[in-house]
N, C-alpha and C positions, 0 to 999 in steps of 0.2 A: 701957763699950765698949772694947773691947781688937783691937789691930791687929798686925802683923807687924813687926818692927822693921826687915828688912830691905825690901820690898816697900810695905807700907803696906797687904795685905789683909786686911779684915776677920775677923777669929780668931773660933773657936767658944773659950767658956770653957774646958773643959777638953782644948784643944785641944794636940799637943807638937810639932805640923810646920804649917808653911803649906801649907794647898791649893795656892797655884799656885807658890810660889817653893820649896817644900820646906824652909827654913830650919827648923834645929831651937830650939825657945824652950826656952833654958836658965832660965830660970825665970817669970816673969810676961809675957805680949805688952804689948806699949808701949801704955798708956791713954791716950796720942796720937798718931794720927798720925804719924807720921815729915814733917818738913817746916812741922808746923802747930804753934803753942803755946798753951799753955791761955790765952794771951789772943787774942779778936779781932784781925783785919786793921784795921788803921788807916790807912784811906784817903780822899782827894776826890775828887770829880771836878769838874773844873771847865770852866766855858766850854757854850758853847751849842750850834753844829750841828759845832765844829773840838775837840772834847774830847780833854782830857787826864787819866791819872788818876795822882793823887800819893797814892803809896806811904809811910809812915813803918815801917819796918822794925824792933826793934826785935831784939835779940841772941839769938838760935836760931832766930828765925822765916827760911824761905823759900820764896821765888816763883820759878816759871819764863816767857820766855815766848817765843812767837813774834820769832825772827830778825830783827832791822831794826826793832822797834817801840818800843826805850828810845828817850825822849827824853834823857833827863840821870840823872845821880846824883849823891849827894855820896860824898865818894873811904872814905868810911866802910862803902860797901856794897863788897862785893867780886864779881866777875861770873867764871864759867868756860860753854865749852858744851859739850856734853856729850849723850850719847844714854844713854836711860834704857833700863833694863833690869841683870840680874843676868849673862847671860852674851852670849855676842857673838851668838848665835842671836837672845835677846830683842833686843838690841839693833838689829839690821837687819831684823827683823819690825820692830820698835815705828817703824824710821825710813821701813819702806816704807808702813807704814798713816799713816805721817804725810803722807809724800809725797800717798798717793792722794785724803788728806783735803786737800790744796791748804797744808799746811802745810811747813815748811823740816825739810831731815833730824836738822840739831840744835839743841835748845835752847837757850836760855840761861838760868844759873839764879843767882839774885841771894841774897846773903844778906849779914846784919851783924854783925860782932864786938861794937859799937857803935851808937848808933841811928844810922840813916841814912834817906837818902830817896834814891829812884826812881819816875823819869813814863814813861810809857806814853799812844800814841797810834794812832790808826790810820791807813791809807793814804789816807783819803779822806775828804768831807765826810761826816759822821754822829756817831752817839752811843754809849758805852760803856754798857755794862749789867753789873751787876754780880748774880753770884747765890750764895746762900748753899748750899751743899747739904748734907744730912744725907748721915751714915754711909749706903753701897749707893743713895743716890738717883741719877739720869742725866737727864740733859736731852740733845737730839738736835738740834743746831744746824746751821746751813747751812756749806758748805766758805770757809774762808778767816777763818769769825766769831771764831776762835777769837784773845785776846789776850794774857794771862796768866793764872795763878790759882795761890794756895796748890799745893807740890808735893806734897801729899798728894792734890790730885785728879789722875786717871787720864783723860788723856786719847787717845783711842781712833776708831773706826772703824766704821759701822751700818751697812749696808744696807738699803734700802728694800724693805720685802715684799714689797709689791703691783707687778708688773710695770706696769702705768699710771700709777701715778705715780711711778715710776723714769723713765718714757718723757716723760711729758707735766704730772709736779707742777714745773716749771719748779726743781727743786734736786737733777736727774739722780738717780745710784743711791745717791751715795754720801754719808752727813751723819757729821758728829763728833760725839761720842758723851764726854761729860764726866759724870764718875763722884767723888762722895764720898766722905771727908769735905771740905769746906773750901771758899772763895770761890773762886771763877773770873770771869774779866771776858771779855764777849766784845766785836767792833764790828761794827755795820753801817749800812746807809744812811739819809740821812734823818734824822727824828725817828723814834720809834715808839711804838706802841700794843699793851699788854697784853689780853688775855679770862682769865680763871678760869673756866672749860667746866663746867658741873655734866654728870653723866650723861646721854649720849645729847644732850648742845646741841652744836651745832653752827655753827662758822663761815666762811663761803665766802671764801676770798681768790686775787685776781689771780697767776696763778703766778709764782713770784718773789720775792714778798713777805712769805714767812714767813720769820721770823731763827730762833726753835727752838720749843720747845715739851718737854711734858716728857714722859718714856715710856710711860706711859701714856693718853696721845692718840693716837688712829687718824687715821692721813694717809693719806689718799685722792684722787680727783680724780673728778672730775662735767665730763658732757657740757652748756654752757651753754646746751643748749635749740635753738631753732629753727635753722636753718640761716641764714637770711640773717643770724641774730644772728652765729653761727659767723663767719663772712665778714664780715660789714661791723662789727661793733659793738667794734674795734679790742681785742680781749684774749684771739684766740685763743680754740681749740676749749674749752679746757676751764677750767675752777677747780679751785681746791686745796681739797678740804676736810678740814678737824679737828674730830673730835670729842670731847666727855669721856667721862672726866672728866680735870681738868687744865690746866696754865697754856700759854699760848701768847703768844707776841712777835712783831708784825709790823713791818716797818720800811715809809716813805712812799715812799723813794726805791730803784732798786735798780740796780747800776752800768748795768745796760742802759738804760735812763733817763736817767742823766746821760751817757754817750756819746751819744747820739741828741741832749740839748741842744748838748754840744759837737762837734758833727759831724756837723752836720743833713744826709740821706742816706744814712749808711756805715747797714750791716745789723748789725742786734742793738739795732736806739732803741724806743721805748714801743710803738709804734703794732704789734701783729702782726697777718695775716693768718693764717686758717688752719693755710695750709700752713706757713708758717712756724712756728709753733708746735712739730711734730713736730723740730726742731733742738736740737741741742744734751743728745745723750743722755745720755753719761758725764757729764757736768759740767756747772755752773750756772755763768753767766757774771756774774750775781747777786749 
């Protein structure tokens, strides 16, 4: 498999320009990734619903991640931030699709002369997930999930199809969009639970509660039936549905939830009505 040595976009074999960066390959496209090494990510994660994930870096390999989410490192890794892209155009494109995905304008991106280590956590109680992706694969994760990953994946921007469940899948219009090759970690709340969807299965979740799923899953939403269910049966008009084929991840808890514990009252806790439901178009508070 052969990539852009500039870019990291997937090359056709006898390809002499990058599709999207233009770069000329003066002779063979890089049979890795840019950012990735032919060995595995060597990492842990550790710890129960407060996780952290430790990185062993090892000398060419690097990672980027979301602003504010290292824990530590040893002085062997070296850290810069930085807005990815080739020219200043890509650059402020790539920092405003980060913005709108609930992400910071610039990264940070870790790497080691020497082994070294870096931890990574999240802003709140929950769990790290970690996922492997092939060359051109995506997964579509909720805004804010995003925590580090190998910087050969491309992290990016989706739109929700379906005007409904842009309106009412409790994860507004807009989801992050994480493209291979290479490991990516995202966080979110709770514990959580995996489905592998065979064709056409289908599973109904609480709007809110999805953390991503992979792109080829249709996310939709469903009217949950009766009316008085509507109204009184506290989860809002509708459900989230995914179907196969393909992997999905749902999380237990979702920050609207834990506000509502710690601030019994204030608007946006577990329990919605209706009308409430209709709230919160552009963005999941999730």
């Amino acid at each position: 498999m052969a990539y852009c040595t500039q870019c990291g976009t997937q090359m056709a074999g006898a390809a002499r320009f990058c599709s999207k960066c233009g770069a000329v390959m003066g002779g063979e496209a890089a049979a890795v990734a840019p950012g990735s090494s032919a060995e595995p990510l060597d990492y842990t994660i550790q710890g129960d619903n407060l996780q952290i994930a430790r990185v062993r870096l090892k000398p060419g390999q690097e990672i980027y991640a979301e602003a504010g989410k290292m824990v530590y490192k040893t002085p062997a890794v070296n850290w810069d931030t930085r807005m990815s892209g080739q020219s200043l155009g890509d650059k402020l494109w790539g920092a405003l699709k980060r913005k709108l995905a609930g992400e910071s304008l610039f990264m940070t991106y870790f790497h080691a002369s020497s082994p070294g280590e870096v931890g990574f956590a999240g802003s709140y109680p929950g769990r790290i997930q970690a996922y492997a992706l092939a060359p051109g694969k995506s997964i579509l994760v909720q805004r804010d999930a995003f925590l580090f990953a190998e910087s050969s994946v491309q992290l990016s921007v989706a739109l929700v199809k379906k005007l409904g469940a842009g309106f009412f899948g409790g994860e507004g219009f807009i989801l992050e969009k994480l493209t291979g090759p290479g490991t990516v970690f995202i966080h979110a709340g709770g514990d959580h639970v995996e489905f592998d969807l065979k064709p056409g299965e289908v599973v109904q979740v609480d709007t809110g509660c999805v953390v991503g799923f992979d792109e080829s899953v249709e996310y939709d939403i469903q009217f949950v039936g009766g009316i008085k269910t509507a109204i009184f049966g506290g989860e809002g008009l509708f459900l989230t549905t995914l179907t196969g084929p393909g992997k999905v991840t749902l999380q237990s808890m979702t920050l609207a939830k834990l506000r509502s514990e710690l601030a019994p009252g204030q608007p946006g806790g577990e329990t919605r009505s209706g009308l409430e439901s209709i709230t919160g178009i552009l963005r999941s508070d999730d």
